[in-house]
C-alpha positions as CSV (number, residue, x, y, z in Angstrom):
1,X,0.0,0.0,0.0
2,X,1.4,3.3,-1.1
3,X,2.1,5.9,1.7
4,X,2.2,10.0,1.1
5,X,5.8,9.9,-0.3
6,X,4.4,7.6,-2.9
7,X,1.8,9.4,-4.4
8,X,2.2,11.9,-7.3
9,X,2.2,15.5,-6.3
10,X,-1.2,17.5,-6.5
11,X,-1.3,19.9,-9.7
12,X,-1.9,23.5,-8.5
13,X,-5.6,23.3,-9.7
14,X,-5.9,20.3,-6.9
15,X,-4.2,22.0,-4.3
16,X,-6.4,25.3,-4.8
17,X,-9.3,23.0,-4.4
18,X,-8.4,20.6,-1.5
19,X,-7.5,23.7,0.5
20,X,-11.1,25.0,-0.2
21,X,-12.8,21.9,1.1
22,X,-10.5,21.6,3.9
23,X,-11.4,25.4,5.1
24,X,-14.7,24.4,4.7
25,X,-14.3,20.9,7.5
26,X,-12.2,23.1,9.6
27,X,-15.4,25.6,9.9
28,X,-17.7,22.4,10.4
29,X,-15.3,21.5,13.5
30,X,-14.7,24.4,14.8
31,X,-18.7,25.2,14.9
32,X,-19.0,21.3,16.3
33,X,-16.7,22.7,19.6
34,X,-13.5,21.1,17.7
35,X,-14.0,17.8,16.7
36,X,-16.1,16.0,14.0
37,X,-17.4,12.4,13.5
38,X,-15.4,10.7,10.4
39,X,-18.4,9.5,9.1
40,X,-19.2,13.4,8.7
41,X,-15.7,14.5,7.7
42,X,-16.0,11.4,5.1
43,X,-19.0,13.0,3.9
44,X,-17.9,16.6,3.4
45,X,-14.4,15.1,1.5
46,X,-16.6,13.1,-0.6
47,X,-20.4,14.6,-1.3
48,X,-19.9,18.3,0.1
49,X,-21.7,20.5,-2.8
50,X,-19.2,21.7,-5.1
51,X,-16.3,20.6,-3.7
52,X,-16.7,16.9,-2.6
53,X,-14.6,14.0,-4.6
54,X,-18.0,13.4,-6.2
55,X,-19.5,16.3,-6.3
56,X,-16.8,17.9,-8.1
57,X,-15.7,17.9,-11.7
58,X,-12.6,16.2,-11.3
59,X,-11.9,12.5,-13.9
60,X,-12.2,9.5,-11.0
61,X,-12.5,6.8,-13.8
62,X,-10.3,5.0,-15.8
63,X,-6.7,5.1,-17.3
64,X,-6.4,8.7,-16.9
65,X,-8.5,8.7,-13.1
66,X,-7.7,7.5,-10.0
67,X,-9.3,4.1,-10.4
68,X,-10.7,1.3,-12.5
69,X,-13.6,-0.6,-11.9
70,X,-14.7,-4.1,-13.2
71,X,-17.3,-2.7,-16.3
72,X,-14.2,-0.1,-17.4
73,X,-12.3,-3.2,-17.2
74,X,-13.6,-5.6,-19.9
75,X,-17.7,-5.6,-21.0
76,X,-17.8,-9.1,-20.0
77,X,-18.9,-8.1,-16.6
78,X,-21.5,-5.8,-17.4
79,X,-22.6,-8.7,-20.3
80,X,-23.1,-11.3,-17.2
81,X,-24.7,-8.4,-14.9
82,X,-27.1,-8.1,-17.8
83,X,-27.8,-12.0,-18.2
84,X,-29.1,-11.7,-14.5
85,X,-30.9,-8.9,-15.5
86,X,-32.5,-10.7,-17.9
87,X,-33.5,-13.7,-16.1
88,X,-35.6,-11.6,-13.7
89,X,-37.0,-9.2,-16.3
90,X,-38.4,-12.3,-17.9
91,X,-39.4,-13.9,-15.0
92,X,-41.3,-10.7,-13.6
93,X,-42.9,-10.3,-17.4
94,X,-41.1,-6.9,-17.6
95,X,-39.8,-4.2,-15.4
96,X,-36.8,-1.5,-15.2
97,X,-33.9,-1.8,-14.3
98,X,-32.5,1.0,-11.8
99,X,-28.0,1.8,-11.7
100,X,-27.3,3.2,-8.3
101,X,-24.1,5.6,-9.1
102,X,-23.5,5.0,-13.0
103,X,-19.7,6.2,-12.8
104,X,-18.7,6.4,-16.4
105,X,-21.8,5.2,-18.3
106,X,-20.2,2.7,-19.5
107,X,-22.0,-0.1,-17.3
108,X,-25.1,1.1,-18.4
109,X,-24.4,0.8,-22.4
110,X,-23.5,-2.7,-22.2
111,X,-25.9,-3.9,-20.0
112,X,-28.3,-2.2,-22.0
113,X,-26.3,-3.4,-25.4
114,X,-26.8,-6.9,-24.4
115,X,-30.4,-6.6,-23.1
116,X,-31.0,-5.6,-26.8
117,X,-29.1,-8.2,-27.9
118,X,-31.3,-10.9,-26.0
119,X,-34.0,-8.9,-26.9
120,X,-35.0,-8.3,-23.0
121,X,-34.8,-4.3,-23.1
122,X,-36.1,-2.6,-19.5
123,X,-39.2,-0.8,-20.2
124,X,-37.0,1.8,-18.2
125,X,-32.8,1.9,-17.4
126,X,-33.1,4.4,-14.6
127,X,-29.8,6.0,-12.8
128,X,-29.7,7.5,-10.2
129,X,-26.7,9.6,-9.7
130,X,-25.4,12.3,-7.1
131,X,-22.5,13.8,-9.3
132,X,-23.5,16.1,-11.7
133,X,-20.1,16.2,-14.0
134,X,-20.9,12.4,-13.6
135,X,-24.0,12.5,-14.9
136,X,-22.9,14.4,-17.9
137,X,-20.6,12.2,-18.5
138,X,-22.7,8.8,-18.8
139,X,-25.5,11.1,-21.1
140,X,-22.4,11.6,-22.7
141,X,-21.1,7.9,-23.1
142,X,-24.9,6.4,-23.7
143,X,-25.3,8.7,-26.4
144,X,-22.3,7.7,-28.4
145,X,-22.4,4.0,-27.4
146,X,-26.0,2.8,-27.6
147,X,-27.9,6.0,-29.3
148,X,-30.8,4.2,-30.3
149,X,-31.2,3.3,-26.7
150,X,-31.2,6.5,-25.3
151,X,-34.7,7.2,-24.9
152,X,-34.7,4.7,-22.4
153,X,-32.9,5.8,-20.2
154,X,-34.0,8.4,-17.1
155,X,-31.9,10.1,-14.4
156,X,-32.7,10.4,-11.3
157,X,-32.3,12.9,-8.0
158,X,-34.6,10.2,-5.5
159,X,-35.2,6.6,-5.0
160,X,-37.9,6.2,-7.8
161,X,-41.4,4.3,-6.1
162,X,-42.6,0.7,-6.5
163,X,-40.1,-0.2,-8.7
164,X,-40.2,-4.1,-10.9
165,X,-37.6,-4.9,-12.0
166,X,-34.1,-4.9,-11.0
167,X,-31.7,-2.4,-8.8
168,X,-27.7,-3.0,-9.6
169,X,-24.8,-1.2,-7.9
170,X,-21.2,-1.9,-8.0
171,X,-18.8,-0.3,-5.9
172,X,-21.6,2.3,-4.2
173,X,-21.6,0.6,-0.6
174,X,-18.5,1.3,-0.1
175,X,-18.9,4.7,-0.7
176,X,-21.5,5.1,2.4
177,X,-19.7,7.4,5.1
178,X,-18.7,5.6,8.0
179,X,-17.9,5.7,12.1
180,X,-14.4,4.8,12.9
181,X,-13.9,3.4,16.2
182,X,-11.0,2.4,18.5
183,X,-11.3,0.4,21.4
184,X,-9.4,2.1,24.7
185,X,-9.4,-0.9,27.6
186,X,-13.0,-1.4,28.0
187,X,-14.1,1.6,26.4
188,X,-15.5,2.5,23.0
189,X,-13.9,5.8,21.7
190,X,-15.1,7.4,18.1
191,X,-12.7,8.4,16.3
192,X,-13.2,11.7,14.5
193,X,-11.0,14.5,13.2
194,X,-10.1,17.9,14.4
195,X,-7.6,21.0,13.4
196,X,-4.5,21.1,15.0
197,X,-0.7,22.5,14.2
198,X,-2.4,23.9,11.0
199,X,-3.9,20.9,9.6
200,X,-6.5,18.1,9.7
201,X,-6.1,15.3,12.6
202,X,-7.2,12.6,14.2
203,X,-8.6,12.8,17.8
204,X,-10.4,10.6,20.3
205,X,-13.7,11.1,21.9
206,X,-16.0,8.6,24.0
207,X,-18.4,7.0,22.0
208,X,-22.1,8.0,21.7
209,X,-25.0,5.8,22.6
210,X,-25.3,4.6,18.9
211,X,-21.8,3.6,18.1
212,X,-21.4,1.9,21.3
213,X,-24.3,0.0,21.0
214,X,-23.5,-0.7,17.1
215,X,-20.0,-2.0,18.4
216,X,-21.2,-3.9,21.9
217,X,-23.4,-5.9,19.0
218,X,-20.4,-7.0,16.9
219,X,-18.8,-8.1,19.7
220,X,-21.7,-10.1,20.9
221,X,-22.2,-11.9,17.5
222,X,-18.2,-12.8,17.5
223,X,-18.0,-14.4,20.7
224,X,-15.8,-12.2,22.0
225,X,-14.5,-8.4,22.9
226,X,-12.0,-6.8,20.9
227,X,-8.7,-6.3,22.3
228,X,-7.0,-3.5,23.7
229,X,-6.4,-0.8,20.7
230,X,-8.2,-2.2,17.9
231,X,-9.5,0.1,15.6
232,X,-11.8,-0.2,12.4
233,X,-15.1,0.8,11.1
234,X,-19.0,0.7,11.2
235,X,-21.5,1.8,8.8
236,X,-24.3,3.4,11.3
237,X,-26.3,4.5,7.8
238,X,-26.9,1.4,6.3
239,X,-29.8,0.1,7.8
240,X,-31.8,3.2,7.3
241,X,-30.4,3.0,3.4
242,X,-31.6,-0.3,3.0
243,X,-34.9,0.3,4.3
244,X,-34.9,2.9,1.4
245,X,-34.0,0.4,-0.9
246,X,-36.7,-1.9,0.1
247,X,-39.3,1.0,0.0
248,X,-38.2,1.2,-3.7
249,X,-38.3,-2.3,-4.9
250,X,-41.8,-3.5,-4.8
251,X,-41.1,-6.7,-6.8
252,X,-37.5,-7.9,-8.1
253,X,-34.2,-8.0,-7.1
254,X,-31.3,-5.9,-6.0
255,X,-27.9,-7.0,-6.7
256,X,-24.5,-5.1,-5.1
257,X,-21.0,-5.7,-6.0
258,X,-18.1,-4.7,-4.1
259,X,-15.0,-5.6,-1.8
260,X,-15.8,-6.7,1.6
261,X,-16.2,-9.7,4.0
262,X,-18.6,-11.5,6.3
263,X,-18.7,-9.8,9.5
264,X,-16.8,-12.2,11.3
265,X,-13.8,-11.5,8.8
266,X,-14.2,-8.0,8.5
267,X,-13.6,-7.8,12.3
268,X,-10.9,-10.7,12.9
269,X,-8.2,-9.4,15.6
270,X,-5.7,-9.6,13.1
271,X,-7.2,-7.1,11.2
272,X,-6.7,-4.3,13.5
273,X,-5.9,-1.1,11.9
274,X,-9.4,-1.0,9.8
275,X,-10.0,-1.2,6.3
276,X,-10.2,2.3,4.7
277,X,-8.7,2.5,1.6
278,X,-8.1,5.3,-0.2
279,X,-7.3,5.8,-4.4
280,X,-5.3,8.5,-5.7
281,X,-3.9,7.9,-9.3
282,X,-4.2,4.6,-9.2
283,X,-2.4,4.5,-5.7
284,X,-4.2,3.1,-3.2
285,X,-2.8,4.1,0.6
286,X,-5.0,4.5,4.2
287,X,-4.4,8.2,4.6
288,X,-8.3,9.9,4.4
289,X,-6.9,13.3,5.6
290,X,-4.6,14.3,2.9
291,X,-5.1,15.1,-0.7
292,X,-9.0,16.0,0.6
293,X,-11.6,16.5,-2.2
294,X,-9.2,15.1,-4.7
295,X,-9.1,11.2,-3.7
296,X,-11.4,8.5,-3.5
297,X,-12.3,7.1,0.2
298,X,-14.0,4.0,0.4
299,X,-14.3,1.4,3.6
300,X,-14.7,-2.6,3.1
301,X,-18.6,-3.4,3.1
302,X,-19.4,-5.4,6.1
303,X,-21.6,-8.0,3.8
304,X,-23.4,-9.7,7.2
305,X,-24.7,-6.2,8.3
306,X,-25.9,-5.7,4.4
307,X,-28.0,-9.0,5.2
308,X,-29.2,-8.2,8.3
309,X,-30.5,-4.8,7.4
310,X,-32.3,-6.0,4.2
311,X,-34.2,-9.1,6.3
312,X,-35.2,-6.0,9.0
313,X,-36.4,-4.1,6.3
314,X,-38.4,-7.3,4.7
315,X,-36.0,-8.4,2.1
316,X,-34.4,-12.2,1.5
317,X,-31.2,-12.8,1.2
318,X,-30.8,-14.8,-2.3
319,X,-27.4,-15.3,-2.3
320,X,-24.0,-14.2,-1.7
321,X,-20.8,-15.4,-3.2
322,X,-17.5,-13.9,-5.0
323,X,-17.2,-11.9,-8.2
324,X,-15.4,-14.6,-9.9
325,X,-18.6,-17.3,-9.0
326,X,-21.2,-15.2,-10.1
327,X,-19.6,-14.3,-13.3
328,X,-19.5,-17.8,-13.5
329,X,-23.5,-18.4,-12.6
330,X,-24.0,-15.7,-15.3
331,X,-22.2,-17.9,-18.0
332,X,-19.4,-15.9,-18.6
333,X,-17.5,-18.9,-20.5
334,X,-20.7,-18.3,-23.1
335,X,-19.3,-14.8,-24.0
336,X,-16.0,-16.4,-24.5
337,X,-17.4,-18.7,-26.5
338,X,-15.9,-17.8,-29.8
339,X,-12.7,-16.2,-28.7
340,X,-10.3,-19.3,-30.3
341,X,-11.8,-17.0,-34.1
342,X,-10.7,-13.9,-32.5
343,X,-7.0,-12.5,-33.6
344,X,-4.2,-13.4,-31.3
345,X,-4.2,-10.1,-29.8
346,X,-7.6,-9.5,-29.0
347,X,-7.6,-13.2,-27.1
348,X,-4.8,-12.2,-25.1
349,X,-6.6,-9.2,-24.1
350,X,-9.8,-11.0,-23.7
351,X,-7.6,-13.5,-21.2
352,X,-6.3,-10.8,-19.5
353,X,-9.4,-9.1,-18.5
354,X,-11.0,-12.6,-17.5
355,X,-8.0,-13.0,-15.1
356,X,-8.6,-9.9,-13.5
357,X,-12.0,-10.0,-13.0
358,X,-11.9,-13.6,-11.7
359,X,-8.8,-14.6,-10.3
360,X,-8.2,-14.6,-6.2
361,X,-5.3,-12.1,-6.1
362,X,-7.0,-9.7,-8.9
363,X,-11.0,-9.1,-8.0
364,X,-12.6,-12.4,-8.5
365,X,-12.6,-12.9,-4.3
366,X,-11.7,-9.9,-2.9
367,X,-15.0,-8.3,-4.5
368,X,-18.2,-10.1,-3.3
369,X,-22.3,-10.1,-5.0
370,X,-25.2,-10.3,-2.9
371,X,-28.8,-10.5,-4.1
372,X,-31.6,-8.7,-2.6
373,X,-34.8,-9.6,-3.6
374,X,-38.5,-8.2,-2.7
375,X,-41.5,-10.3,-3.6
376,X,-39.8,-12.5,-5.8
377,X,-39.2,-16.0,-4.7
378,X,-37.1,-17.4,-7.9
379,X,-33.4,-18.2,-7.7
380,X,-30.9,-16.0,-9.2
381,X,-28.4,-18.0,-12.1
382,X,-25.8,-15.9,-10.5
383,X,-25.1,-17.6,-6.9
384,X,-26.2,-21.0,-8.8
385,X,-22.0,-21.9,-8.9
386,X,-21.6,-21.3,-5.6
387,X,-24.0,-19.7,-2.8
388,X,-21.7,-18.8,0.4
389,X,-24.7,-17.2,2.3
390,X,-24.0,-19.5,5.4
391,X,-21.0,-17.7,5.5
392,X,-22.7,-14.3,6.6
């Protein structure tokens, strides 16, 4: 993992703006009596108006960005997402499909591009997205990649109502803002951020009611406290997001991909500084309070608390495995079908992309699916290889 001294320097245009943001969370704490939550200091450097990662105008995708996600990597993955797609549009007799934070667009023209080609199109493809350079850019990549499909498509600034059909997000959990927490003797602390020596850092306060409570519980379903100095994190707004979620999805299913663990994983002892990661150029380091405004933060999802929040909001669970299984599930050896026709370079590069996408030490385990479903009792094709729900 990269440290400050690895990272490229910030272009002036990025310093101007990070200092900006970061005058605007030393206001918030110093109007807060000094200190601020992370989870709302990881808020402001990601989502503040104007000046937040994604609220911004800066490039966060792709070769020249400061990351790559699975559908920028290779269309297979987006072709497979869409198979899934298709199975439940076909069982439900129709629907809409709903992308929670569309990144590029790109995700969105292949699914829809191989909807078409199965001739299973969405009566809808709704996104909806927070970033409004964003959202430019996916009109912008929809338009020249699928024109014809256009029409179709709807943005978004709400959770639409009584949606049929299917809801698909990959790499958006992560992005939820989160309480940190370190554990002093016996005691819960939060750990937040304040302003001191001229810049942002970390501080320790005791933990309120909520994020005790949330912790007290982990430790309960463990078996066990956690020792002396561990710190890590705890999503507090995910069970009132899911309810959201299951508000919106009146029939169908709801599928989220991204990197994360069981909760018993995601809180072993050994894992005891936390699992923030941050991306910067295609660095990725554990450092939230630098380079503010101009770098991705992101925490592990905590899949067993993604479970447990859609069964109290009325959902089932309908499966849960790795990336690499459910891209199996969704048949992506069909797509590959004809690759030994293709010219020598374009099946290395088709190779390539299927080893990153499914091998351990690339993305196939470290990113995980799980289904969500509301009022619709059928199996999803994509756990079918291999369903490791026990495992939450």
């Amino acid at each position: 993992m990269s440290t400050a001294a690895d990272l490229p320097p910030l272009t002036p245009e990025e310093v101007a703006h990070s200092d900006k943001l970061v005058q605007r969370i030393r206001n918030a704490i110093e109007t807060h009596g000094g200190w601020i939550s992370f989870e709302r200091f990881m808020e402001m450097a990601l989502y503040e108006p104007g000046l937040g990662y994604y609220s911004a105008g800066s490039i966060k995708l792709g070769s020249s960005g400061d990351f790559v996600t699975a559908p920028e990597i290779s269309s297979l993955f987006s072709r497979c997402l869409a198979s899934q797609c298709a199975e439940v549009l076909q069982t439900l007799g129709g629907g809409d499909v709903l992308e929670l934070g569309a990144g590029s667009g790109v995700m969105a023209a292949d699914i829809l591009a191989e909807l078409a080609s199965q001739q299973c199109l969405p009566e809808r493809y709704l996104i909806l997205e927070v970033s409004a350079d964003l959202r430019q850019r996916q009109q912008q990549t929809l338009a020249a990649r699928v024109p014809d499909l256009l029409p179709r498509v709807q943005w978004l600034d709400r959770w639409p109502t009584a949606l049929r059909g299917v809801i698909i997000a990959n790499e958006v959990l992560d992005a939820l803002p989160v309480q940190r927490f370190r554990i002093r003797g016996t005691q819960v602390n939060a750990v937040g951020v304040t302003w001191q020596l001229g810049q942002l850092d970390w501080s320790e306060v005791h933990a309120d009611p909520a994020l005790e409570l949330a912790v007290r519980a982990i430790e309960r379903a463990n078996g066990e406290p956690f020792p002396d100095g561990y710190l890590s994190e705890v999503n507090l707004r995910l069970v009132p997001w899911i309810a959201g979620l299951a508000n919106t999805l009146a029939e169908g299913a709801a599928l989220f991909i991204d990197y994360g663990l069981p909760q018993r994983e995601y809180y072993r002892a050994e894992r005891s500084e936390g699992t923030l990661l941050c991306h910067y150029r295609h660095r990725f380091h554990d450092l939230p309070l630098i380079h503010v405004g101009v770098q991705d933060i992101g925490a592990w999802v905590d899949f067993t608390a993604v479970a447990s929040a859609a069964s109290d909001a009325g959902m089932r669970v309908a499966g849960f495995t790795t990336q690499a299984h459910f891209l199996i599930g969704c048949g992506i050896e069909t797509f590959m079908a004809n690759i030994a026709e293709q010219p020598v370079t374009e099946r290395v590069q088709l190779a390539r992309q299927v080893m990153v996408l499914t091998l351990p030490g690339e993305m196939g385990e470290r990113f995980k699916v799980i289904g969500l479903t509301s009022n619709y009792d059928h199996p999803l094709r994509g756990f079918g290889s291999r369903d490791l729900t026990g495992s939450l």
